[in-house]
C-alpha positions in Angstrom: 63.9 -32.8 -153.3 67.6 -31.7 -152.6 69.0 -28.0 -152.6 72.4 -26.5 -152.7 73.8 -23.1 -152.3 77.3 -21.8 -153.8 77.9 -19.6 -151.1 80.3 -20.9 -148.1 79.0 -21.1 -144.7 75.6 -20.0 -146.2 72.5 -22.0 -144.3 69.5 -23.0 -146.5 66.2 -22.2 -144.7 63.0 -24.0 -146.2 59.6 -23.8 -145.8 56.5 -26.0 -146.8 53.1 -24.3 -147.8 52.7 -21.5 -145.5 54.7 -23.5 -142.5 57.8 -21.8 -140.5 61.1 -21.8 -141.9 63.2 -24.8 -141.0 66.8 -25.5 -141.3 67.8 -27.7 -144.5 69.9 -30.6 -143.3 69.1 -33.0 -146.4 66.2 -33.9 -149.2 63.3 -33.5 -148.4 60.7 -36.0 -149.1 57.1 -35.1 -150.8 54.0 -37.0 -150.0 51.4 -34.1 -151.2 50.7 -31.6 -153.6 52.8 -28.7 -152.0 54.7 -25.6 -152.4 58.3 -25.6 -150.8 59.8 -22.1 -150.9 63.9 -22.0 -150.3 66.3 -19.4 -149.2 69.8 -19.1 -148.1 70.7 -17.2 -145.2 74.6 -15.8 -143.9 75.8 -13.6 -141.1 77.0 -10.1 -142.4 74.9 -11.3 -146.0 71.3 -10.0 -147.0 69.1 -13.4 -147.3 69.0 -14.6 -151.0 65.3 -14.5 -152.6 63.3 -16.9 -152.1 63.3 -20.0 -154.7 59.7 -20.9 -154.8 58.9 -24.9 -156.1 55.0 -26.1 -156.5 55.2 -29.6 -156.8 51.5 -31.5 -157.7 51.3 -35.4 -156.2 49.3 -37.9 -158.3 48.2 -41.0 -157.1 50.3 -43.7 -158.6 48.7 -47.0 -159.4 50.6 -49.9 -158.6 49.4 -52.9 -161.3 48.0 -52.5 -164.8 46.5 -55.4 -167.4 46.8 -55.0 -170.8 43.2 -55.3 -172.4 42.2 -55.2 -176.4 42.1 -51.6 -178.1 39.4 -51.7 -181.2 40.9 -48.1 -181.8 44.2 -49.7 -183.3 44.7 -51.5 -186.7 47.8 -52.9 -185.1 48.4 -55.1 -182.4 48.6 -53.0 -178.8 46.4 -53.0 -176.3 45.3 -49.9 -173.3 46.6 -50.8 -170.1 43.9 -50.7 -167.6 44.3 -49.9 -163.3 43.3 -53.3 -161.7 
């Protein structure tokens, strides 16, 4: 996940879950079912609001086999996890 703020000199501070803020210095990379919540911050600036992103991970299967479907009058199959 990659974020970007308009403002010169401004530094983006993110945070996952209910961790500490944390300088951005590039994407970040999501393993988990999480909620990342972003701000910019300046000298002489109020901080922006706070951008808030929930993100659910699914497990991803790696291999599927295509098997028959009696549902369909054409031909098709279901694919099916190994």
């Amino acid at each position: 996940m990659a974020f970007a703020c308009k403002t010169a000199d401004a530094t983006l501070w993110y945070k996952v879950d209910d961790g500490a803020y944390q300088d951005y210095t590039g994407p970040v990379t999501i393993t988990a079912s999480c909620t990342i919540t972003v701000k910019a911050v300046k000298d002489g600036m109020t901080d922006s609001q706070e951008a808030v992103f929930t993100y659910k991970a699914y497990h991803l299967v790696d291999k599927y086999v295509k098997t028959a479907c009696p549902h369909r009058r054409r031909q098709g199959g279901h694919f099916q996890r190994r």
